[in-house]
Structures are given as structure tokens and as C-alpha cells.
C-alpha positions as CSV (number, residue, x, y, z in Angstrom):
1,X,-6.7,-1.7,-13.9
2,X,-4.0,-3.4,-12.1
3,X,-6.1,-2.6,-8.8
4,X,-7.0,-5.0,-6.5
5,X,-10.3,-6.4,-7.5
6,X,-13.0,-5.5,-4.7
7,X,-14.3,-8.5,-2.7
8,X,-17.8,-8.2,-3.3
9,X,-17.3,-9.2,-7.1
10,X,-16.1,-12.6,-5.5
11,X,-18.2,-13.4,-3.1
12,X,-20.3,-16.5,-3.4
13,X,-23.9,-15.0,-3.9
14,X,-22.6,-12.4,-6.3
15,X,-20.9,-15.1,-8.4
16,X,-24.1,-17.2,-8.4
17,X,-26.3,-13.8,-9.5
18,X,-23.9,-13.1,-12.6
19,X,-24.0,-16.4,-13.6
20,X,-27.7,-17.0,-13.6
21,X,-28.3,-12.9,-14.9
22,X,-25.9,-13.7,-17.5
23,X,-27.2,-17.2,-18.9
24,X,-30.5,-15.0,-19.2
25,X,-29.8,-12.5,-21.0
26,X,-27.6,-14.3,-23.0
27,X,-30.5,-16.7,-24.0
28,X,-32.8,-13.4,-24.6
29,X,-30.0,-11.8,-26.8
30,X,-29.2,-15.3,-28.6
31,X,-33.1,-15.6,-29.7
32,X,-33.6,-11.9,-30.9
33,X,-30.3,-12.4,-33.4
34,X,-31.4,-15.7,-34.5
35,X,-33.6,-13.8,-37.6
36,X,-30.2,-11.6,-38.6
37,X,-27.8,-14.7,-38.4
38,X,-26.9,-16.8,-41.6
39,X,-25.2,-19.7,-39.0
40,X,-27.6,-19.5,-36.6
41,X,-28.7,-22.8,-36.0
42,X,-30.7,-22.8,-32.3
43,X,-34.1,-24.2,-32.5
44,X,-36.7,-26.2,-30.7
45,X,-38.6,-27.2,-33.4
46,X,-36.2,-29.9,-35.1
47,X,-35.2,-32.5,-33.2
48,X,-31.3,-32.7,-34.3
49,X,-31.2,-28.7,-33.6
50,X,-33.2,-29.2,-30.3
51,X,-30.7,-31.9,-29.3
52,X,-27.3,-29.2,-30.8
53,X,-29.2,-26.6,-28.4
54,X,-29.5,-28.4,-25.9
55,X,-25.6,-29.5,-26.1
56,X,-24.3,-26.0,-26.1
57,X,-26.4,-24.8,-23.7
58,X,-25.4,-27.5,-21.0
59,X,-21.9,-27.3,-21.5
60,X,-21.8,-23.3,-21.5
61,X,-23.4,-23.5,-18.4
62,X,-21.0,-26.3,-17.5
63,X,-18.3,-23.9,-18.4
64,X,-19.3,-21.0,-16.7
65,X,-20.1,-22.8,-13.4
66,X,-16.5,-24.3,-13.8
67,X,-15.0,-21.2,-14.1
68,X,-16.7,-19.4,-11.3
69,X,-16.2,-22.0,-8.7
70,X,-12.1,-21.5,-9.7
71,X,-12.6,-18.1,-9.6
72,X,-14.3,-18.5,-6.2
73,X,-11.7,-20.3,-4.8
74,X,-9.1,-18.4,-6.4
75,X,-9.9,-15.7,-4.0
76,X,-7.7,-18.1,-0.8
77,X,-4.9,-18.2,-3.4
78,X,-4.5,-14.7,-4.5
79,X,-5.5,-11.3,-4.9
80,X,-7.1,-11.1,-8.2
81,X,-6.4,-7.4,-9.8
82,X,-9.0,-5.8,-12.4
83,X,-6.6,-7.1,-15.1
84,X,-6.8,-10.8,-14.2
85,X,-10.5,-10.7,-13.8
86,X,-11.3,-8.9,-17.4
87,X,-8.8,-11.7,-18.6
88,X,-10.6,-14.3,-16.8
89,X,-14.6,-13.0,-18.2
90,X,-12.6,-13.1,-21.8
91,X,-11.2,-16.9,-21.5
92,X,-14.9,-17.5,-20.5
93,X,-16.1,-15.8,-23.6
94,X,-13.9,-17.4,-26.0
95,X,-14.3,-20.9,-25.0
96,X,-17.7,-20.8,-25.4
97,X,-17.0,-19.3,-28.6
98,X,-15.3,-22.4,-29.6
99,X,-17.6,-24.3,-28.5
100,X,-20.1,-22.9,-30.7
101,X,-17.6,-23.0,-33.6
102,X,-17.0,-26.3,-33.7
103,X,-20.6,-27.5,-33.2
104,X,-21.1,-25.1,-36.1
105,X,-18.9,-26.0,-38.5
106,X,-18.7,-29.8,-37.9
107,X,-22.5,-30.5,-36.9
108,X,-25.1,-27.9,-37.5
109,X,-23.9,-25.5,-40.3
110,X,-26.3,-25.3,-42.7
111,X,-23.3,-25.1,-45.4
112,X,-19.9,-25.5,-45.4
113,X,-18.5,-22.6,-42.9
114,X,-14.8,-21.6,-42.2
115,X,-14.0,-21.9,-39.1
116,X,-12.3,-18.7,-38.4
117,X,-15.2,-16.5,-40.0
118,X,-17.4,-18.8,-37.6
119,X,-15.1,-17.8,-34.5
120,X,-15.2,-14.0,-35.3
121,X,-18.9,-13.6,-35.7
122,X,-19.9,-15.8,-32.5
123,X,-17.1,-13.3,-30.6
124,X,-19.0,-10.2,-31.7
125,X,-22.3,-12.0,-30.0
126,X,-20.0,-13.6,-27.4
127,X,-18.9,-10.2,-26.1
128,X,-22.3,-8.4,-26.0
129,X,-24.0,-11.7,-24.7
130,X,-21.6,-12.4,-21.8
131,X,-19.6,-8.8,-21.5
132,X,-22.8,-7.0,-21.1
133,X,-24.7,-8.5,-18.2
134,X,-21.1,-8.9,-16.9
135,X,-20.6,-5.4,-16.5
136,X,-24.6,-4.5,-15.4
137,X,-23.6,-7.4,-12.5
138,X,-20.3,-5.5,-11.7
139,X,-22.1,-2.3,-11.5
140,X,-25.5,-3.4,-9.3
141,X,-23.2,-5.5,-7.0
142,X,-20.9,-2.1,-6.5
143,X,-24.0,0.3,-6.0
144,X,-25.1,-2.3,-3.4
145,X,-22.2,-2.2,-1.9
146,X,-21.4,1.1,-1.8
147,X,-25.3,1.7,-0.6
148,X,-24.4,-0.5,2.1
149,X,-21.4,1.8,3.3
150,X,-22.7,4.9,3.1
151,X,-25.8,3.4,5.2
152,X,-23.1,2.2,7.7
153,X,-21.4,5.7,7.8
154,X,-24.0,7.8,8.3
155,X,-25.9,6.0,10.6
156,X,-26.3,8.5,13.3
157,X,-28.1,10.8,10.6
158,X,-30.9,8.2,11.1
159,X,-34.2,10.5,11.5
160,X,-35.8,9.8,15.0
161,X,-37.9,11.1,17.4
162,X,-35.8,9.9,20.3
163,X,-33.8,12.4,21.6
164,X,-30.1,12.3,20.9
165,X,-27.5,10.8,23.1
166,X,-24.0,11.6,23.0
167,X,-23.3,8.0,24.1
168,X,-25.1,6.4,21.3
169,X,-23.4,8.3,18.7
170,X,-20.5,6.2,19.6
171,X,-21.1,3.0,19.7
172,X,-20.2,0.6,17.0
173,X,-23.4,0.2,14.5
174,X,-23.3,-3.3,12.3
175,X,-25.4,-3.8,9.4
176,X,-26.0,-7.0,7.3
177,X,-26.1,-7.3,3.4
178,X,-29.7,-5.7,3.3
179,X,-28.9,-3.0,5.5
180,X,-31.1,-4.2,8.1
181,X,-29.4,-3.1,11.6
182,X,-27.9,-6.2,13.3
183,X,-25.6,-5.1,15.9
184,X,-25.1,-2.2,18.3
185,X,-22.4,-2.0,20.9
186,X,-20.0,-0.1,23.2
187,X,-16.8,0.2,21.6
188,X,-15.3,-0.6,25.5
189,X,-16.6,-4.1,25.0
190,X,-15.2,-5.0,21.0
191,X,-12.3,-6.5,20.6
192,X,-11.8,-7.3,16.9
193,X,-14.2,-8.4,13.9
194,X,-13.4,-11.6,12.2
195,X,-13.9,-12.5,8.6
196,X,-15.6,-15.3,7.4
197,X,-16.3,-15.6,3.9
198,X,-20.0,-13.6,3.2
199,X,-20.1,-13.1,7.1
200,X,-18.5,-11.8,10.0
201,X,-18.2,-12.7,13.5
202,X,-18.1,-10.0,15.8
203,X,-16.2,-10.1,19.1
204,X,-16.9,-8.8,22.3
205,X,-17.5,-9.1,25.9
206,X,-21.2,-9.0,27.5
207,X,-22.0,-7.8,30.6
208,X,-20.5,-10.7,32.8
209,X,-17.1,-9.9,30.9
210,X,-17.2,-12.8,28.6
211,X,-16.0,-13.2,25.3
212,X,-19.0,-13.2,23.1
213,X,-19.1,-13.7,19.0
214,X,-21.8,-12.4,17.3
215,X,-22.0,-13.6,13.5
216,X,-24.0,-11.5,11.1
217,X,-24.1,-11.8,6.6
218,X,-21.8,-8.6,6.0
219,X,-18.4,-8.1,4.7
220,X,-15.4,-7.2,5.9
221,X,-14.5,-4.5,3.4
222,X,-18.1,-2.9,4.0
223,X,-17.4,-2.9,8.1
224,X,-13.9,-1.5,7.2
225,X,-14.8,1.8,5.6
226,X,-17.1,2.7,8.3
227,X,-14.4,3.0,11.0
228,X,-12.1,5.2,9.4
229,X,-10.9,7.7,12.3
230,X,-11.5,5.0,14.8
231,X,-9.6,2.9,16.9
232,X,-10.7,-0.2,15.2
233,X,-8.4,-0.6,12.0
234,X,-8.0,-3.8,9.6
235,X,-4.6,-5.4,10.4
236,X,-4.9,-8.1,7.9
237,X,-7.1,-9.7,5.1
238,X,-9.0,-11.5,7.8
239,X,-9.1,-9.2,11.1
240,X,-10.2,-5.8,11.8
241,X,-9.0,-5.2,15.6
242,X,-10.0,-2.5,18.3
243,X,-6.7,-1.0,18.8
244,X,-7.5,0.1,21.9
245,X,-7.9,-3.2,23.4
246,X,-3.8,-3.8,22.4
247,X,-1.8,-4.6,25.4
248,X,1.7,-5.4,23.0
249,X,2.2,-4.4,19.8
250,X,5.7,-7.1,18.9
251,X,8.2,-7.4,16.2
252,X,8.8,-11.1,15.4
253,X,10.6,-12.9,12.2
254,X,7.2,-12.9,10.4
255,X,6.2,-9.6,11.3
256,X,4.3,-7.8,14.0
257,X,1.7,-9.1,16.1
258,X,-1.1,-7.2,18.3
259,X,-1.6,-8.9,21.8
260,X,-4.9,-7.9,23.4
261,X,-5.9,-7.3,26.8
262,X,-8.0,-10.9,27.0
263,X,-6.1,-14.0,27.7
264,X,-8.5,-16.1,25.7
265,X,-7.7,-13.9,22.4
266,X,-4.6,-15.4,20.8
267,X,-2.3,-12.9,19.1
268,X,-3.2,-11.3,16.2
269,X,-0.8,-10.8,13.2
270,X,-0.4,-7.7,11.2
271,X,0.4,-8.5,7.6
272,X,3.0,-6.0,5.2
273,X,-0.6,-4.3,3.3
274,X,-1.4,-2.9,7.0
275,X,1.4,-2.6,9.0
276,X,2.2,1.3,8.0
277,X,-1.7,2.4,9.4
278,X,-1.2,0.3,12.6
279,X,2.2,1.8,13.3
280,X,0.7,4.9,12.5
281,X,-2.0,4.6,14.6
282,X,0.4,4.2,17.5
283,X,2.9,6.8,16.7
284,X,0.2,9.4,16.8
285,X,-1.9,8.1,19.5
286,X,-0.2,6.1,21.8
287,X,3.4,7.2,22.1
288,X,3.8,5.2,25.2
289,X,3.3,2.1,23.7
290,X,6.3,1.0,20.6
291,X,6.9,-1.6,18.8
292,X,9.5,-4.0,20.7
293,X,12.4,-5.4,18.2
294,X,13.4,-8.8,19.8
């Protein structure tokens, strides 16, 4: 639980699909406990009801927007863990809650109400209307995304009645969000693969040796787990870098930095979460070339 929270859970589309998925079946759940509620006071019939509906359902959405634009932004801030996101989808849950209990028992009860009994009974509802479609999101968005990676890792399973070359089974394959293939290219001519929010911008040189970025709707994490066992490795939250292409690999007071062999490529810094694989990845392949203390 105290994992970090995977980054297709915070990305803008996925945020936008909970939110919608959730408000509908929400709405679907609300009308079919209507009949079985004794403070159930929805309706589109009466106007005062219409108009108590209408309130609550405006500022839940208002709410949950709210929430997930915080949440979305959150994501520059810090490294939300599986903890603070559960914690987060309950705050959500309860204020709406509250909501609902005070309209209850200060507008629409039918009969005088206690307030706490009110609370406990739209928190039963609260919890399958909002915990439910939040977990069916969680789970399609993960089986997209792990669809997505194993499509990525086992593309040169790819049925075809071309025959196979050796060189092609080695160059770097990039896929976009629907698994459509985007990008193919000699690992000789990447240099590193940038994130940028929902998409990524792809580095490399074309056939006149010029630095070239090529932006497709993918994420970084997805690209990641597809070059395990390559020289390309993720040196920070932002950069996955062809360590091939590194000249320098420096010590400074921040940390290290990767230097690669293009002049127009500023250096690239390796933050604490990666510096272990990079050094690694050195160690074991490239003895001649160590980290330099200054």
C-alpha cells in the first residue's frame, strides 16, 4: 500500500474517464435504491425535489472535478503512494456524504432525521456508488496498460509473412496508447526519450545526423518496461536515456549527470531513485568509463 501509485491512474484522460464512469454509475446505483430508502428524497417530478437534485448533483460534480484537477496536479508535487490515493477517493466520498446530509436533514427530509444516522446510511451508498466504479476504473486503466506493455515487449512475435531479419529484431519499436505502431528505429540513432505528460518525445538523429524529436501519446512508464536488458535505462522521472550514446558519466554536488555524445543535448541528471541501475549499468558493461568525483 505504501507503493508508489502507477502513473496511468493520474494521467489526464484516465482521470477524466473515472470521473464521468463514476458520476454514471453513481446516478444508476442512486435511482435503483431510491424504492428501499426511507430518506431518499431525489426526484424529477416535484419541483422543490427537482431543484434539491439538481443542487447535489452540480456540486458533487463540482466536488469531484475539484478534487481531480488537485489530484492531477498533485502528481508535479509528489509521488502519491497507494495509501494517499485510497485516502484521497475517501475524502471525496465523505464530503459528498455531507453534502447529502445536510441537504437532508435541513431541506428535503421528509421528517425530522439525525444527522449522524443520515451520515452513516449515505456512507454505505457513498462507498458502493463512488468505491465501486473507482476500483472497475483502476482495474480497466491497469489492464490497458499492462496490454500496452506486453504488446510493446513482444513485438518481434508479431506474425508475418516477411521473412525475419536479425537487424529488425533490434531496433527500438514505439507504440501509442492504442497500440497502434508509431515508431521504429535503429537504436545507433536514439539518444534519449523525453516525458511529456500523456506523451513522449522521442530523440534521435535522421539520416543527415540531425537531432530529430518525434512526439507520439504514450507513457513513459509503458516505454520503460520494454527496454529492460537494453542500453536505454530511465535516469530520472522525466528521461529515459540511451546509455550508449554517454560520453561522461560526472559526480556533481546535486548528483550525477550523463553527458552525451551530441553537443546540442544538454546534460542529463540522474536523480537518487535511479542512480544504483545507471552505475550498474556501467560497472558491468563499460568498465572503462567511471564515475569522475570532482
Amino acid at each position: 500500500m505504501n507503493r508508489k501509485l502507477p502513473e496511468y491512474l493520474l494521467g489526464k484522460y484516465q482521470l477524466i474517464g473515472t470521473v464521468t464512469f463514476s458520476v454514471l454509475f453513481a446516478v444508476v446505483y442512486l435511482n435503483m435504491s431510491i424504492p428501499f430508502s426511507d430518506t431518499a428524497w431525489f426526484g424529477l417530478g416535484d419541483s422543490v425535489m427537482f431543484l434539491y437534485t439538481l443542487l447535489f448533483i452540480i456540486v458533487s460534480l463540482i466536488i469531484l472535478i475539484t478534487s481531480r484537477i488537485f489530484m492531477y496536479t498533485s502528481k508535479k508535487l509528489f509521488e502519491m503512494t497507494y495509501v494517499e490515493y485510497t485516502l484521497w477517493c475517501l475524502a471525496e466520498i465523505i464530503m459528498i456524504c455531507g453534502l447529502y446530509t445536510w441537504i437532508t436533514t435541513d431541506w428535503a427530509a421528509p421528517h425530522s432525521e439525525v444527522a449522524l444516522k443520515v451520515f452513516g446510511r449515505a456512507m454505505n451508498n457513498g462507498v458502493v456508488a463512488l468505491g465501486v466504479p473507482y476500483i472497475i476504473a483502476g482495474m480497466y486503466f491497469a489492464i490497458i496498460d499492462k496490454n500496452n506493455t506486453i504488446r510493446l515487449m513482444n513485438y518481434e512475435n508479431v506474425v508475418t509473412d516477411e521473412p525475419a531479419r536479425p537487424e529488425a529484431l533490434h531496433k527500438v519499436t514505439l507504440f501509442d496508447n492504442n497500440g497502434s505502431l508509431k515508431m521504429s528505429v535503429n537504436p545507433d540513432s536514439l539518444y534519449y526519450i523525453e516525458s511529456d505528460d500523456n506523451y513522449i518525445k522521442v530523440w534521435y538523429t535522421d539520416n543527415k545526423g540531425t537531432l530529430q524529436p518525434y512526439i507520439l501519446r504514450c507513457r513513459l512508464k509503458t516505454v520503460e518496461a520494454s527496454f529492460k536488458g537494453s542500453g536505454l535505462i530511465r535516469c530520472n522521472r522525466k528521461y529515459i536515456v540511451n546509455l550508449n550514446k554517454v560520453v561522461t558519466l560526472r559526480k556533481e554536488n546535486d548528483g550525477y549527470i550523463l553527458v552525451l555524445d551530441n553537443v546540442s543535448i544538454p546534460p542529463i541528471p540522474v536523480t537518487k531513485t535511479y542512480t544504483d541501475a545507471v552505475l550498474s549499468h556501467f560497472t558491468e558493461t563499460s568498465p572503462l568509463l567511471e564515475p569522475m568525483e570532482e
